[in-house]
N, C-alpha and C positions, 0 to 999 in steps of 0.2 A: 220206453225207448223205441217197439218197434214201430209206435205213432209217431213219433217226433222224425224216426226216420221213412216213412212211408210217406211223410207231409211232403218233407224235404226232396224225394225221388219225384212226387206231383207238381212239382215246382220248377220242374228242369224243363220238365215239358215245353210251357209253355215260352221259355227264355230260348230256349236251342231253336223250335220255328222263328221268335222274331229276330235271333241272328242269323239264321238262313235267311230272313227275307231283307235284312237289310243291308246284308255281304251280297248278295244274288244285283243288290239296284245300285250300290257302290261302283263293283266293276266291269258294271255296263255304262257307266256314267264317267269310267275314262276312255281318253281317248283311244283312237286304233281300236282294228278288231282282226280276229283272226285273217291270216291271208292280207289281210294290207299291206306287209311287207312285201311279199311277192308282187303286190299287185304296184305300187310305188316305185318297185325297182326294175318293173318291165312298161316302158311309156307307150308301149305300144297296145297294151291290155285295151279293151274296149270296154262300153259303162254297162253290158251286158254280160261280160265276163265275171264281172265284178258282183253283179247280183247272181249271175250262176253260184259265186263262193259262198255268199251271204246263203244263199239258201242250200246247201251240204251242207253247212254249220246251222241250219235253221235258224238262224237272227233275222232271218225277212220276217217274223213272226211276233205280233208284238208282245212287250215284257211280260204282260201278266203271263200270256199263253204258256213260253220258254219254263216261266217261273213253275209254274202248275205243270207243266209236262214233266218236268226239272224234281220236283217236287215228290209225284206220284211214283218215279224210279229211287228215290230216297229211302221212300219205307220200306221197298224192296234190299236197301241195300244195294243197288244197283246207281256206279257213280258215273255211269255213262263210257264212251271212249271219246278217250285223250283227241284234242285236236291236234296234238304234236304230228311229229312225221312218223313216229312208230306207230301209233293209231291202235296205241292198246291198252285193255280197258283201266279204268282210274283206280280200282282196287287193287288191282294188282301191281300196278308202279306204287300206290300206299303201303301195300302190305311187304315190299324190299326194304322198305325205309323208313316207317314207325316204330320197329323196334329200336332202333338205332337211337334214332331221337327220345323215346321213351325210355333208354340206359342211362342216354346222358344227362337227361331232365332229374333223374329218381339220385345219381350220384351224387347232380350238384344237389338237389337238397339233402341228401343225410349229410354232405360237404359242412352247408349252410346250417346246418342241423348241430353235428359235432363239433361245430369251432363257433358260431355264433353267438350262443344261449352259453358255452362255459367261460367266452369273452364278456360278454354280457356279465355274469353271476360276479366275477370275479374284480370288474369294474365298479360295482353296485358294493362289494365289501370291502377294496380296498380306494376308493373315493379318493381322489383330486391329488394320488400318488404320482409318482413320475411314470410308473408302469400302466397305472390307468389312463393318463393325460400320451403318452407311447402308443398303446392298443389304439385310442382315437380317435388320433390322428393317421394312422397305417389305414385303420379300417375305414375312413372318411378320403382318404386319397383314393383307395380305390373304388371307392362309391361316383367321386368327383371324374375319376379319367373317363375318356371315350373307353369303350370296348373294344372298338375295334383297333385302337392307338394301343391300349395295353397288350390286346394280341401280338399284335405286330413286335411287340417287343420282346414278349415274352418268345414270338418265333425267332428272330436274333440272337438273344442270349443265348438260350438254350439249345435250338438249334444248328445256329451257323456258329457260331465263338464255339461254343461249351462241345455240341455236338454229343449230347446226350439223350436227349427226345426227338422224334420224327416229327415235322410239321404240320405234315398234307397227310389226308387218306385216316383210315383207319384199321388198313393192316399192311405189310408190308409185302414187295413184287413179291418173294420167293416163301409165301404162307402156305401155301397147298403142301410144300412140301417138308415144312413144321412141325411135331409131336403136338399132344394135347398141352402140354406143360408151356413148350415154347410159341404154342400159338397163344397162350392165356395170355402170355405176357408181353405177347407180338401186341395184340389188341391194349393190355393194359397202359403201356407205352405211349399209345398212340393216343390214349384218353386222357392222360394225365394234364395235358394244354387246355383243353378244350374243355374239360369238367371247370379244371382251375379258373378259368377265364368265367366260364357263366355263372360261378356262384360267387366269384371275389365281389361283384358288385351289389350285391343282396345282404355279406354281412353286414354291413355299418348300421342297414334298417335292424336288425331281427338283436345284433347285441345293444343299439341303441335300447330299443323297445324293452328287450330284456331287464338292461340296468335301470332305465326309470321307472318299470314296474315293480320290480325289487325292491329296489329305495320306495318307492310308495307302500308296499306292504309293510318294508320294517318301521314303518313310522307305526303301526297297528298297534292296539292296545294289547289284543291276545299275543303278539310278539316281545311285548316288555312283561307281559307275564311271564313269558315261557322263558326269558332271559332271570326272572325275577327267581324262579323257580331251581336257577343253577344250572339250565341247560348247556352245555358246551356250542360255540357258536354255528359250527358245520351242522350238528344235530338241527338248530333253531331254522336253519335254513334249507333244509334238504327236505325235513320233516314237516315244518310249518305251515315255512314264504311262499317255498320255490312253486309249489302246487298253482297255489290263489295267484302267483306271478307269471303262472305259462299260458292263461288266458290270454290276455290280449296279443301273446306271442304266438300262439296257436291261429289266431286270425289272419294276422302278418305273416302267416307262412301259407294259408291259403289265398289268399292275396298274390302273392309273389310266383304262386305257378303259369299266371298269363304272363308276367313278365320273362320269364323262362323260357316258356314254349316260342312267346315272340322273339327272346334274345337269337333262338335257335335259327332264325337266317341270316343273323352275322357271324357266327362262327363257323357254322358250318358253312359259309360261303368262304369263311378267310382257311377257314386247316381243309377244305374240301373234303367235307367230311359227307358222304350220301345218304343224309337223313329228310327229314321234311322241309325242313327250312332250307337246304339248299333245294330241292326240286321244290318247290314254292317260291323262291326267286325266280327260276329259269321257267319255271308255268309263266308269271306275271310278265317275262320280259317278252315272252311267245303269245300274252292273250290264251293263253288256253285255258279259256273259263270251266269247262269241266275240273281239272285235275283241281286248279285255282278254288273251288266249291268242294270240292269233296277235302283237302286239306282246311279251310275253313270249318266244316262241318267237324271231322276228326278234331280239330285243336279246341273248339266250342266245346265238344262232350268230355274231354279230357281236362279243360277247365273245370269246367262243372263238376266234373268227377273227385278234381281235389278240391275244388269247396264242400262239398258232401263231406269228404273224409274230415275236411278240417271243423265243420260244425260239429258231426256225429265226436272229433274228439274232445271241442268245446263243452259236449253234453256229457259225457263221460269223466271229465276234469270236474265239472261245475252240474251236480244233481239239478239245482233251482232253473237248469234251462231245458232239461227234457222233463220234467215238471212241468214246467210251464207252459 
């Protein structure tokens, strides 16, 4: 096991440099660059001023240079300072706002976790029932909506009509001056939209996946044995299927943390929540290729880190692949 997992740690290596290298030549390859706003919205600027900006930002310098220079402060840890107008450095606006995003990522999937895979089981035993053909459809509609059209509605219902859940933010003006008790649940309040919205779209894959896994296991020959044998049906399937059935679901849920971490600048843009996905839209609308790289880099190794998790449990479910 700790071969199969030392392989797996040698392997990220190489993947995280070439999405550094090809996130770094992407968002140099759009348009605008830092200060071209200013420089656009004052006609009087000269074409000398313009290269003075270019070279404070270092971009008179070409790609490769940037890249390698870019690069050598990487291994350090070091993500540079922010071209924003605060001009402060990239870790530290990362490190106010990763946890944040790292809460809401880990809820929606035990979310996706806890409702998906018993929708799933429960679809797979009582087959082409009107409760199965119900599950569905609910869980396929919200697979089908926009995200950002389901937020929205869910911030109406619930918040203007119902007036039960906060929309925006993720605590409330008058929190400092909270109990621990009433702060937990100042925050829990305020997550309850925004977890719900990022993972509604991921069950339809993970309990699809689930029921036609299931149903392909109970066709199994050792499954009509162990029914043959007098097993009660919940046994047959807790004890048997479900194991040899969480494979392929197991991969489907490492799969689904780029979707996640990516969903993370539309929600947190729509409830204004201050995690990465919203300071990663506001980098990208400013060019500020630092912050823009160092949130690349962070959401890279944080992919990677749940497909680790999710192989190393593939190997753990399934002997014959750290074996092998």
């Amino acid at each position: 096991m700790l071969r199969y997992l030392l392989k797996r740690l040698f392997f990220m290596i190489p993947m995280v440099f070439g999405i550094t290298l090809i996130s770094f030549a992407v968002i140099h390859l759009v348009p605008g660059e830092p200060g071209a706003l200013e420089a656009e919205m004052n006609p009087k600027i000269t074409k000398e001023a313009r290269e003075r900006i270019r070279s404070f930002y270092g971009l008179d310098k070409p790609l490769y240079v940037q890249y390698w220079t870019w690069l050598k402060r990487i291994v350090r840890l070091d993500f540079g300072i922010s071209f924003a107008t605060d001009r402060r450095p990239v870790i530290d606006k990362i490190k106010e706002r990763l946890p944040i995003t790292i809460l809401i990522n880990l809820l929606s999937m035990g979310l996706i976790f806890i409702f998906g895979i018993p929708i799933g089981i429960y679809c797979a035993r009582y087959k082409d029932t009107f409760l199965d053909r119900f599950l569905t459809s609910f869980v396929f509609a919200g697979y089908a909506a926009p995200t950002f059209w389901v937020a929205l509605l869910a911030m109406i219902f619930f918040g203007v009509y119902l007036e039960v859940l906060p929309v925006s933010g993720i605590k409330s003006y008058d929190f400092g001056e909270m109990n621990i008790l009433e702060k937990v649940f100042d925050v829990t309040r305020h997550l309850v939209l925004p977890v719900c919205i990022s993972a509604v779209g991921s069950l339809a894959g993970i309990s699809r996946y689930m029921k036609s896994s299931l149903l392909e296991v109970l066709r199994q020959e050792y499954i009509t044995t162990a029914y043959a044998k007098g097993l009660p049906e919940s046994m047959v399937i807790r004890k048997h299927a479900l194991r040899n059935a969480l494979l392929p679901v197991i991969t489907i849920l490492g799969l689904s943390i780029p979707g996640l971490i990516g969903g993370s600048v539309i929600f947190e843009s729509i409830f204004s929540i201050p995690g990465m996905g919203q300071l990663f839209y506001f980098s990208v609308m400013a060019r500020d290729y630092p912050t823009i790289m160092g949130i690349l880099v962070i959401g890279a190794f944080l992919t990677l880190v749940g497909n680790l998790v999710a192989d190393v449990s593939y190997a753990v479910a399934d002997p014959r692949i750290r074996i092998g």
